[in-house]
C-alpha positions as CSV (number, residue, x, y, z in Angstrom):
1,X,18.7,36.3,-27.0
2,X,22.3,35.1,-27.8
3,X,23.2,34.0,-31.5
4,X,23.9,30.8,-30.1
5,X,20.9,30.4,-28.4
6,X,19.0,31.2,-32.1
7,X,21.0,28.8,-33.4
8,X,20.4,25.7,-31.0
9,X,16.5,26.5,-31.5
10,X,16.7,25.4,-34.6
11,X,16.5,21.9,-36.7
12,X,16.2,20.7,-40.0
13,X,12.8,21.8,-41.1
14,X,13.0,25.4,-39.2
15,X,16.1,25.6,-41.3
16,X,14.5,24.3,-44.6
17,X,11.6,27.3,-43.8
18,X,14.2,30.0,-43.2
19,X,16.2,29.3,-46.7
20,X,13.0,29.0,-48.5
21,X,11.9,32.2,-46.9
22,X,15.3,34.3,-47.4
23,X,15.3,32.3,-51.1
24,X,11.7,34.1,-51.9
25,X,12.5,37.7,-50.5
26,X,15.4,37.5,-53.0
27,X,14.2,35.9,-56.4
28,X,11.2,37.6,-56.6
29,X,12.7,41.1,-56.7
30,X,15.2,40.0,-59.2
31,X,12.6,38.6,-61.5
32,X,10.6,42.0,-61.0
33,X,13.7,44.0,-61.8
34,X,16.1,42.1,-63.7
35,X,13.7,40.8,-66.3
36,X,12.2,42.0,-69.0
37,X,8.2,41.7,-69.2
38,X,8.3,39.6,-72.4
39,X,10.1,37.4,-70.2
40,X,8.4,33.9,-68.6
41,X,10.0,34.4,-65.8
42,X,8.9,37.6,-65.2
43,X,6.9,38.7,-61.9
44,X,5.0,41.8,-62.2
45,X,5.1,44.6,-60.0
46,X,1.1,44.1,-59.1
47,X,2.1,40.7,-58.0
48,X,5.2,42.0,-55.9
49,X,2.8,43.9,-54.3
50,X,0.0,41.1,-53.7
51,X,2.7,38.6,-52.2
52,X,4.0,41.4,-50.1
53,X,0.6,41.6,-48.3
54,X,0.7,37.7,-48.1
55,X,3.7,38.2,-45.9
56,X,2.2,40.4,-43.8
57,X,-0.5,38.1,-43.2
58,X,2.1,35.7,-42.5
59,X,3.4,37.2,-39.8
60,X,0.4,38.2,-38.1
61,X,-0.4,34.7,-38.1
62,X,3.0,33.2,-36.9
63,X,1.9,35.8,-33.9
64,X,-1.3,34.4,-33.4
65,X,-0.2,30.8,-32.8
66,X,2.8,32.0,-30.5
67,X,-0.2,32.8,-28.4
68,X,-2.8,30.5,-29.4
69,X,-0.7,27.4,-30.3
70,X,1.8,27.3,-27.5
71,X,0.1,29.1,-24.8
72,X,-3.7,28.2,-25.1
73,X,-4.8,31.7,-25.5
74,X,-6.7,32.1,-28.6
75,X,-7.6,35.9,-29.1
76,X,-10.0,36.5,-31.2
77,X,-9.1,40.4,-31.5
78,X,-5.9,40.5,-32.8
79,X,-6.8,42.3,-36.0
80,X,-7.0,45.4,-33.4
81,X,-3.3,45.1,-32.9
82,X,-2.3,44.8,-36.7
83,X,-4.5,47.8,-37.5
84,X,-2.9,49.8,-34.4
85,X,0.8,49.2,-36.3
86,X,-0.8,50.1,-39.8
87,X,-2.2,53.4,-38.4
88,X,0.9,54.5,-36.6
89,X,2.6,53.5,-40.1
90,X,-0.2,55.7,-41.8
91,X,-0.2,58.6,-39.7
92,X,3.7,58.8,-41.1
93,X,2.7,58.1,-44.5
94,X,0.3,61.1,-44.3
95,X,2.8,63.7,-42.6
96,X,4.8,63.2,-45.7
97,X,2.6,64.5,-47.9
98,X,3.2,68.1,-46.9
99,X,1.6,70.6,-50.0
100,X,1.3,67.8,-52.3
101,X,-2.3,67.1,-51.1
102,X,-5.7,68.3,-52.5
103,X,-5.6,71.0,-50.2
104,X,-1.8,72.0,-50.1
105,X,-1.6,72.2,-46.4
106,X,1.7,71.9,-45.0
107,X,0.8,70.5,-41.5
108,X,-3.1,69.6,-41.8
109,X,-3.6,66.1,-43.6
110,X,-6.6,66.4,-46.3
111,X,-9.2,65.4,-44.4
112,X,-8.5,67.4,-41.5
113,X,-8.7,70.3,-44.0
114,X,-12.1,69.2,-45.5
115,X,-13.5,69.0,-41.8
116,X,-12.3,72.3,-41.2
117,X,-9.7,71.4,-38.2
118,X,-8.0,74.5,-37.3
119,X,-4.8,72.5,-35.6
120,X,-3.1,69.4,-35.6
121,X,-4.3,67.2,-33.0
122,X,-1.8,66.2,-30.1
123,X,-1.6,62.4,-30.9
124,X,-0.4,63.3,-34.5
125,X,2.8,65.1,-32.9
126,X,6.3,63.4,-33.8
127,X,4.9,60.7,-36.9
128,X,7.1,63.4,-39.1
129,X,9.7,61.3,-37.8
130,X,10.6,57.8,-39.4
131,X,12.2,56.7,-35.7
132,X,9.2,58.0,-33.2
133,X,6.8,56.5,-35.8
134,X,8.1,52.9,-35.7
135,X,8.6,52.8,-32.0
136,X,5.0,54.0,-31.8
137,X,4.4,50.8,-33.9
138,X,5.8,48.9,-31.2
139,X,4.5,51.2,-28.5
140,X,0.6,51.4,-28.7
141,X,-0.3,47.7,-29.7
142,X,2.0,46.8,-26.9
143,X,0.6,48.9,-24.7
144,X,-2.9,48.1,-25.3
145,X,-2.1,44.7,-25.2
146,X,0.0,44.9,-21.7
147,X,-2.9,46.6,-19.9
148,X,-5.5,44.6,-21.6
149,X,-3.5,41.6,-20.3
150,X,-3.1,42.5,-17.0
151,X,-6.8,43.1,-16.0
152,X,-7.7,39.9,-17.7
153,X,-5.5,37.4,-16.9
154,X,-5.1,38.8,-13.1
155,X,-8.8,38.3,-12.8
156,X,-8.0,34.4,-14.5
157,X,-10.3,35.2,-17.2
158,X,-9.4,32.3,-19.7
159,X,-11.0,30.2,-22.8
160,X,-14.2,31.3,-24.4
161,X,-14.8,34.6,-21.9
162,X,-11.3,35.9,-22.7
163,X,-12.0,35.1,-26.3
164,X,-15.1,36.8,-26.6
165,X,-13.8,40.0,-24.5
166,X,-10.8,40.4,-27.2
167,X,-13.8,40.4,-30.2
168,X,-15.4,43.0,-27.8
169,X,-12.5,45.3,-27.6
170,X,-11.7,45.0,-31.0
171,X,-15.1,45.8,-32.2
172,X,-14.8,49.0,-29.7
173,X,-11.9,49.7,-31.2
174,X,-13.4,49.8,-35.0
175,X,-16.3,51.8,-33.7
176,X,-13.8,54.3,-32.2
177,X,-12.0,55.1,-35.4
178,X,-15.1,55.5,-37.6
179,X,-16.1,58.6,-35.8
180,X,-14.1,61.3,-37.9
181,X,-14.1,63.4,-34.5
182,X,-11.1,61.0,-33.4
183,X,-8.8,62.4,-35.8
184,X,-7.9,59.5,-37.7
185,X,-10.1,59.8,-41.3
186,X,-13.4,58.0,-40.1
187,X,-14.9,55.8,-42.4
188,X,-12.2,56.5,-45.4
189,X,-9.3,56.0,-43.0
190,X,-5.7,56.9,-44.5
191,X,-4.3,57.0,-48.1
192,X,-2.5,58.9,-50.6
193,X,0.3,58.0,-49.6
194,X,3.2,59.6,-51.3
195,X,6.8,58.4,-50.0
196,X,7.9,56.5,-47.4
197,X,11.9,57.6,-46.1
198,X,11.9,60.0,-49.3
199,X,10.7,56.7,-51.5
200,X,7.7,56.9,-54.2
201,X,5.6,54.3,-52.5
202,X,4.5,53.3,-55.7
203,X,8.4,52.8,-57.0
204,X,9.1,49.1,-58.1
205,X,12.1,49.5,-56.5
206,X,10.3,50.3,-53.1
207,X,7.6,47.8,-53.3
208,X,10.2,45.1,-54.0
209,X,11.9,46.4,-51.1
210,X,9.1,46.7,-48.8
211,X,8.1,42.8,-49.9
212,X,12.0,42.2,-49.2
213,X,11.4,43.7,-45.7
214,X,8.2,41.8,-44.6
215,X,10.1,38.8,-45.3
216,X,13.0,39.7,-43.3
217,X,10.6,40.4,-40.5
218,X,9.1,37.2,-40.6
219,X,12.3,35.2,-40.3
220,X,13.7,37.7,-37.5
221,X,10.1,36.7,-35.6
222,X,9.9,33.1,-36.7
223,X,13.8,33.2,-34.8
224,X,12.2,34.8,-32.2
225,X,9.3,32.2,-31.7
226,X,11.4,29.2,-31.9
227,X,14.0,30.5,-29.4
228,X,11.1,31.8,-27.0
229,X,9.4,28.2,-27.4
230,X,12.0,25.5,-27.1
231,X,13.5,27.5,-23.9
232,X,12.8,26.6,-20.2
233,X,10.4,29.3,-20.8
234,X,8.6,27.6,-24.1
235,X,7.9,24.7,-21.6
236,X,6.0,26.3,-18.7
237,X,4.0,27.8,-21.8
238,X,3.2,24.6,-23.3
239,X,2.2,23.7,-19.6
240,X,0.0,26.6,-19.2
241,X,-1.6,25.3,-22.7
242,X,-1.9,21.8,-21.6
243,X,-2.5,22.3,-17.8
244,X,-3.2,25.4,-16.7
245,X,-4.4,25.0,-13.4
246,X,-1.7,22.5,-12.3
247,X,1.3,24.7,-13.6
248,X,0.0,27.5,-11.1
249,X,-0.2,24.6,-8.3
250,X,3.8,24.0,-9.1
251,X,4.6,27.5,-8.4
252,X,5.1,29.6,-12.0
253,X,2.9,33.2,-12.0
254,X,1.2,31.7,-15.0
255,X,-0.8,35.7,-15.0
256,X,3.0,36.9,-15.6
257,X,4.3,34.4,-18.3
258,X,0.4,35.0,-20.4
259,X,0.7,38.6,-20.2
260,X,4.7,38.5,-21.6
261,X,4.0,36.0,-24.6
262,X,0.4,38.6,-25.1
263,X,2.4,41.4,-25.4
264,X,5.3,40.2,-27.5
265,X,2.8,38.7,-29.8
266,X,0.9,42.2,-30.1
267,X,4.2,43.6,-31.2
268,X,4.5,41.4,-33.9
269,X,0.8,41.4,-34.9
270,X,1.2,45.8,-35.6
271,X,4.8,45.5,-37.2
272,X,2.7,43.3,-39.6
273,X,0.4,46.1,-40.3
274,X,3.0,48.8,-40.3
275,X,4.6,46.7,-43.2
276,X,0.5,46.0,-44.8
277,X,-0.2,49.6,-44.7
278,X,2.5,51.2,-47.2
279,X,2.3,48.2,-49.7
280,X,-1.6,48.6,-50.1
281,X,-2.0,52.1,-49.9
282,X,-4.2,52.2,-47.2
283,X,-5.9,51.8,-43.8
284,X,-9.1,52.3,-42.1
285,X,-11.5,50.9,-39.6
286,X,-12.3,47.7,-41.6
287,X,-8.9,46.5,-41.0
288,X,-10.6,46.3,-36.6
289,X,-13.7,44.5,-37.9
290,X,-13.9,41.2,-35.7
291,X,-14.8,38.8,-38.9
292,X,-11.0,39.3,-40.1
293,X,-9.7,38.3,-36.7
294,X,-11.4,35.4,-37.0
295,X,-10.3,34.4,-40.3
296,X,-6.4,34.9,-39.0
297,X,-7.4,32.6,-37.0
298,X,-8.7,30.1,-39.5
299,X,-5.5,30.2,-41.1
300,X,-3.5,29.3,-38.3
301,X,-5.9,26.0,-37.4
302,X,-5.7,25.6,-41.3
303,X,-1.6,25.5,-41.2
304,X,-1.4,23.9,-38.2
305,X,-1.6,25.4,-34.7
306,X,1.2,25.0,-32.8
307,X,3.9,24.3,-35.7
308,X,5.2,28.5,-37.0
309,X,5.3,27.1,-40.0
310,X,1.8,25.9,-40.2
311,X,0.8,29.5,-39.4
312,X,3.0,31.1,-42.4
313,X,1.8,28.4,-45.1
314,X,-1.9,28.9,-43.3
315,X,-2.2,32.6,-44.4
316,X,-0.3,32.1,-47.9
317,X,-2.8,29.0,-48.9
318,X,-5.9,30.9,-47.4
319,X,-5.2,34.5,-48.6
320,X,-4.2,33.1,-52.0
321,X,-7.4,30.8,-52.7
322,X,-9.3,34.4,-51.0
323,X,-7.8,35.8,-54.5
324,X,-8.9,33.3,-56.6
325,X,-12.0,32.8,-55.3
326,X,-13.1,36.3,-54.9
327,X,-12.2,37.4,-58.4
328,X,-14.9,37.0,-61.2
329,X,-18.0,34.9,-60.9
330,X,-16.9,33.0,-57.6
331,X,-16.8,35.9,-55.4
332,X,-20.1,35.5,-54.1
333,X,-18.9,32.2,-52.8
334,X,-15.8,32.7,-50.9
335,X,-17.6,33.0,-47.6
336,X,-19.3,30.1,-47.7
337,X,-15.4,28.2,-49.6
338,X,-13.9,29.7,-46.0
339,X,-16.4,28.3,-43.7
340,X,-16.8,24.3,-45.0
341,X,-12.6,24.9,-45.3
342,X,-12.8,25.6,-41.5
343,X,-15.3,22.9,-40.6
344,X,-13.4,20.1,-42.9
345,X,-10.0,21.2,-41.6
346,X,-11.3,21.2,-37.9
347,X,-13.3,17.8,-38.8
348,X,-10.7,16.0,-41.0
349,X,-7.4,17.4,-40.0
350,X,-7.8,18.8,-36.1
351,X,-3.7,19.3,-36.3
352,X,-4.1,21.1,-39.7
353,X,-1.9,20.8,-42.4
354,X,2.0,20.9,-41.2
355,X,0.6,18.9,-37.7
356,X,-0.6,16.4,-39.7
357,X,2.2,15.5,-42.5
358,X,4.8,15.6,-38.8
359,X,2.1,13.3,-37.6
360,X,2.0,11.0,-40.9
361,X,6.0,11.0,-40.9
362,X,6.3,10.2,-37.8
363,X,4.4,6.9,-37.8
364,X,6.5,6.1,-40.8
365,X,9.3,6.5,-38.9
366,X,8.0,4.3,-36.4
367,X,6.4,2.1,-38.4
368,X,10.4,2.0,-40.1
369,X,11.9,0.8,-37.1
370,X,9.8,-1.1,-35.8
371,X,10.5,-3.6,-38.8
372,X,13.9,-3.1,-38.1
373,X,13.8,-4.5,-35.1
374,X,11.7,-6.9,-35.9
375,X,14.3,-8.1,-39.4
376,X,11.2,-7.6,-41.2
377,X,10.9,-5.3,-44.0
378,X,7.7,-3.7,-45.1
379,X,6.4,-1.3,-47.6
380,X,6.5,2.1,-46.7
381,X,2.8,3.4,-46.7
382,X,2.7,6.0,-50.0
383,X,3.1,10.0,-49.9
């Protein structure tokens, strides 16, 4: 994609989102570094850390409705390709260790030690490397997701069947990775992590630049996402969304344009847990667990399918009343907060949050002219 075409995706509120964006991966590491903690303007390091994994939320959610939103498929696995990207990122974590684990092995990880593994398996070869391991990031979810794709949507298995076979593989997936004999930690998964590119993962300094990064990457895929849907190529999605049958009738390989959009979005969803994994300090099978697909998903239809922005502001607002609510006496109440949320949201606001303040403004807008041309002026309906 061409700078200009980047630029001539964009309008005023994509703009407003990318400054505000770029405005927070900046400010917030200054007040972290630059201030004293006596200061009130002072962000601490724990909170760094907290709005870093909010960002990676974000953009596994901004690649859920590139999918869901624009092209009708709503996956309801896509937690299997965030984990994927946050156990490629682990595996490297771990390989850095070296002698500085329990057991002092130079090759072996800890818990291949404990288990009494005599070699390092295959699929651990080249995550020494900083370069192989981010490609694999890239690599396996995309992978998964491409042949995945191609069986499903060749054999035109859409809506609730497709749905329901991306929980399945998911699940299969989580199942998979609990059994220590695959080589990836079982049940405790990966952690200890030590450095990251010869960084103390647990530097301020590299957890304000990790948060720093992760917002980066979600304005480098929010540009991606808005050249991708206001192309020719946006359109036949939106058409495949709205009329799936009748865009095949018109000629477009509607199989190849699904399993393009699938895969990119896979991409996306594990560079957002390659950037999870280092700023919490750990991954295992939980992260596959169907239940937090679903809830990705509820932030999206919470934001507003179908908007990018919705999808960002979705995962902030759920993930940050998830903190409240599941600290202290509420906790055993946050299940039951996120389910009426879903069913008032889905009840009271089908276009969610962003969908519906572009809907209130733009019956203002009309309701604006339409005085106009009538020479009659009338209150503007309140904020």
């Amino acid at each position: 994609m061409t700078p200009h075409i980047l630029i001539r995706s964009l309008d005023r509120g994509a703009i407003v989102f990318l400054s505000a964006v770029a405005c927070i991966a900046i400010v917030v590491p200054v007040l972290n570094l630059a201030m004293p903690p006596t200061s009130a303007l002072y962000v601490p390091t724990y909170l760094v850390a907290l709005f870093g994994k909010y960002a990676c939320y974000a953009l596994l959610a901004l690649s859920i409705d590139l999918i869901w939103g624009y092209c009708g498929i709503l996956s309801l696995g896509h937690g299997a390709f965030f984990a994927l990207g946050g156990y490629a990122m682990g595996m490297y974590l771990m390989r850095q260790i070296g002698t500085r684990g329990v057991y002092a092995n130079p090759i072996l990880p800890d818990f291949m030690v404990f288990l009494n593994w005599k070699q390092l398996p295959v699929s651990w070869y080249g995550f020494q490397y900083f370069p192989y391991a981010a490609l694999m990031v890239l690599v396996v979810p995309g992978v998964l997701a491409f042949v995945f794709g191609w069986f499903a949507f060749r054999s035109r298995v859409t809506g609730v069947y497709l749905s329901i076979i991306t929980q399945a593989l998911t699940f299969a997936l989580m199942l998979g990775f609990f059994r220590n004999n695959f080589g990836f930690g079982g049940n405790n998964g990966l952690t200890d992590f030590k450095d990251i590119l010869g960084f103390s993962v647990q530097a301020e300094t590299t957890r304000n630049a990790l948060f720093s990064i992760s917002c980066v990457a979600i304005m480098i895929s929010f540009l991606l996402c808005r050249a991708i849907i206001t192309s020719k190529f946006g359109k036949v999605l939106i058409a495949i969304r709205d009329a799936e049958a009748r865009t095949r009738f018109l000629g477009y390989r509607v199989e190849s344009y699904k399993l393009f959009v699938f895969t990119l979005s896979a991409c996306m969803a594990g560079v957002a847990g390659a950037l999870y994994v280092p700023q919490v300090g750990i991954i295992n099978p939980s992260e596959f667990a169907p239940a937090n697909s679903i809830e990705a998903v509820i932030w999206v239809a919470v934001g507003g399918r179908g908007t990018l922005t919705g999808a960002v502001i979705g995962a902030v607002l759920v993930n940050y009343a998830k903190t409240y609510f599941t600290s202290g006496f509420l906790a055993a109440y946050w299940l039951f907060v996120l389910g009426a949320l879903f069913i008032l949201v889905t009840l009271l606001l089908p276009r969610g949050v962003v969908g519906t303040l572009r809907q209130w403004n733009a019956l203002r807008r009309d309701r604006a002219s339409a005085a106009a041309e009538d020479g009659v002026r009338e209150p503007l309906p309140a904020e």
